[in-house]
C-alpha positions, -999 to +999 in steps of 0.1 A: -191+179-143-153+167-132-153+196-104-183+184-087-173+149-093-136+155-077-153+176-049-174+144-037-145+121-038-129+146-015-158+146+010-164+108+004-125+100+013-131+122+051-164+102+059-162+071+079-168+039+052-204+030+068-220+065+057-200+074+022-231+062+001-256+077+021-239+111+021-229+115-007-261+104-020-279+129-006-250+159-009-249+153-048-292+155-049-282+189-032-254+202-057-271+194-086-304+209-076-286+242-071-265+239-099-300+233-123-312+265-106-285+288-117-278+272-151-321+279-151-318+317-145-282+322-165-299+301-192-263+287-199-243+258-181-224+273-154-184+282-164-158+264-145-152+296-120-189+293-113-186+262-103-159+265-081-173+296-066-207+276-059-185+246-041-164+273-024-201+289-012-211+250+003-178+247+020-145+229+022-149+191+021-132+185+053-158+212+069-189+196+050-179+160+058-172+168+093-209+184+096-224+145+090-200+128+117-208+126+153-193+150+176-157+139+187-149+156+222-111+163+218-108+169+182-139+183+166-159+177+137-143+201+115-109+188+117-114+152+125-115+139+089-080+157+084-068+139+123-082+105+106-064+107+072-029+121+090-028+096+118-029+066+089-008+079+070+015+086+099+012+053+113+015+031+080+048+060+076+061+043+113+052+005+108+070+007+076+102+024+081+105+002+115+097-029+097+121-021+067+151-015+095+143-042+112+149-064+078+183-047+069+188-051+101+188-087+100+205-087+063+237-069+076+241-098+103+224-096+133+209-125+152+171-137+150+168-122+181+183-089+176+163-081+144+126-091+156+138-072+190+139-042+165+106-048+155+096-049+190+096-017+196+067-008+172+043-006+197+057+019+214+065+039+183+030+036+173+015+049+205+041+079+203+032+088+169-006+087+179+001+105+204+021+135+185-004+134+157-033+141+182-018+167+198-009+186+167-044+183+149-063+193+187-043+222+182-051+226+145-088+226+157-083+251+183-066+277+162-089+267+128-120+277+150-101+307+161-088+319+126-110+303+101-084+285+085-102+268+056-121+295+042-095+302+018-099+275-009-097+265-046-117+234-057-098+236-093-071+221-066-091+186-052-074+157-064-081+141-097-103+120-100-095+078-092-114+050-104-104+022-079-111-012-068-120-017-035-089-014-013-076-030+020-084-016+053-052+003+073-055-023+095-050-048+064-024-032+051-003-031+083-008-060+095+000-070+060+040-050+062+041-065+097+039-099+089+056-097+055+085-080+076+084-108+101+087-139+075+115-117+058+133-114+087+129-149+096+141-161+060+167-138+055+184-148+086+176-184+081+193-184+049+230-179+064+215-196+099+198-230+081+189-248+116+160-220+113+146-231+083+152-271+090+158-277+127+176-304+138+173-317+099+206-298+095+225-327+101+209-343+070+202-319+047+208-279+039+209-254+011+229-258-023+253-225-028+226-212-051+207-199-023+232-177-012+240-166-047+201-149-050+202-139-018+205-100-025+174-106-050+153-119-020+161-089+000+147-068-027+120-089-031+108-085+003+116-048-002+092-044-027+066-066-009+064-041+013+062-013-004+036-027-025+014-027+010+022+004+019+013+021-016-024+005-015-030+020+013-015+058+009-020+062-027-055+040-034-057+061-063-021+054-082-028+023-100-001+027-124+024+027-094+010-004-076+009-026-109+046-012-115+057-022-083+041-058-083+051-060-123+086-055-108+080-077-076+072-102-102+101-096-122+125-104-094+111-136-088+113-148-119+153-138-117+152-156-087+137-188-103+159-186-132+187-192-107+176-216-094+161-239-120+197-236-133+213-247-103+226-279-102+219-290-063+187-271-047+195-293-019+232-308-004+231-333+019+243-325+053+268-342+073+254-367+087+236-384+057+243-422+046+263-416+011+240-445-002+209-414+001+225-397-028+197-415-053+171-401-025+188-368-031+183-364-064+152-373-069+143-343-042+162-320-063+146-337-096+109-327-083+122-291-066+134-283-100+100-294-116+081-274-092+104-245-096+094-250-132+056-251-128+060-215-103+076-198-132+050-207-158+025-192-134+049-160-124+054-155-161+015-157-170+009-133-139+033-111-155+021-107-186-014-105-175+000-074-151+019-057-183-013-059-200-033-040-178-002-019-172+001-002-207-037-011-209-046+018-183-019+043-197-033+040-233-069+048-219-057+074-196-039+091-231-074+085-250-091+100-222-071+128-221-069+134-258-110+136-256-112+158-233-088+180-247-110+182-280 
């Protein structure tokens, strides 16, 4: 039965990872016993709107999930799986849109310093979103106890049903924009500020003009990095969207590669280089351009593997539909 099935992955998603088996274990034993007894006595399967009424009669998710968690003393029980879903997606909302700033920030000009200063200031964002998000869902609790507030409910409106792979922690997943925001600012910069990227091997050596040519294409790049992050983590269930994303992700770096493997010099000497070096040079640039080479035979298999299970999923979500429309 889809309803039943959506109404445990409703409870399942507001229970703390260690007890989602064991619960729902034992709450599906407990819904299908009393759905045998009244399909028993009507002699019939039960209709949809019996259904719902029956999960409507055991309780909201968030209320049944809270009822197996431990007593939390400033937010209770009831709305604490509501607090614990808000407050991630409230601080992977913050971490984000700080951490995407930061990077245009660095892209319209600013220094090193001035963009990873931006990013900074995420801790003190992140303790004022906290913050915020506490208050408002202590005060949900205190007015839900007083008014009832989730009594009124229709289980014909959980969320679809997901089949998902196993999916990074929050904790992964922002640590996982941090960093990715870090490197990006620390490229992006580097990239019109070389002595970043080679130190005092400036002198010798630099970036060909190529390089700046792509350089829009890595912003986006490191754009879509992120988002891709930030999606596997707020939407676990939208598979379609994350393997868009990365297909595109994918798709910009083989536009970037293209570039490059058709540029002439990868590498320029720098000023301070013996002219008699230039054989030296070459040869760099000769095995660049063959790695280059290699990264886009693997980028382009990725790819294709990635469309695959793209068009893949849609064609069995269309069958799957179609059957159960029959």
């Amino acid at each position: 039965m889809e309803l039943i099935d959506r109404y445990l992955q409703a409870v399942k998603m507001a229970l703390p990872k260690a007890q989602q088996d064991d619960v729902i274990r034992e709450l599906t034993d407990e819904i299908l016993s009393q759905v045998e007894e009244k399909e028993a006595a009507l002699g019939r399967p039960l209709s949809e709107d019996e259904q719902v009424a029956l999960l409507k009669q055991i309780g909201h998710p968030a209320l049944v999930a809270g009822r197996y968690r431990k007593q939390q003393y400033l937010i209770g029980p009831v709305v604490f799986p509501i607090y614990w879903i808000v407050l991630r997606w409230v601080l992977v909302v913050v971490v984000f849109a700080m951490s995407i700033g930061s990077v245009m920030l660095s892209v319209t000009g600013a220094g090193l310093a001035a963009a990873l200063g931006s990013l900074a200031r995420l801790p003190l964002a992140i303790i004022t979103a906290f913050a915020s998000v506490t208050i408002a869902c202590a005060l949900l609790d205190y007015f839900q106890a007083k008014f009832d507030l989730f009594s009124n409910w229709d289980a014909r409106k959980l969320p679809k049903l997901s089949k998902t792979q196993k999916q990074p922690s929050a904790t992964e997943s922002i640590a996982a924009i941090i960093f990715t925001a870090i490197f990006g600012i620390w490229w992006l910069v580097g990239l019109k500020h070389q002595f970043l990227i080679f130190g005092p091997g400036i002198a010798y050596v630099r970036f060909g003009p190529v390089w700046q040519s792509v350089y829009p294409l890595f912003v986006v790049s490191i754009v879509a990095e992120m988002v891709r992050h930030a999606i596997a983590l707020l939407r676990p269930g939208w598979e379609n969207g994350r393997l868009a994303i990365t297909v595109f992700h994918r798709a910009i770096s083989l536009l970037v590669l293209y570039f490059l493997i058709n540029a002439t010099d990868l590498i320029v000497v720098g000023d301070a280089i013996d002219p008699n070096l230039q054989p030296v040079m070459k040869g760099i640039n000769h095995m660049a351009h063959l790695c280059l080479v290699v990264a886009a035979a693997i980028t382009v298999a990725q790819s294709a593997w990635d469309v695959y299970r793209y068009f893949g999923r849609r064609n069995h979500d269309n069958v799957t539909r179609a059957v159960a429309g029959l």
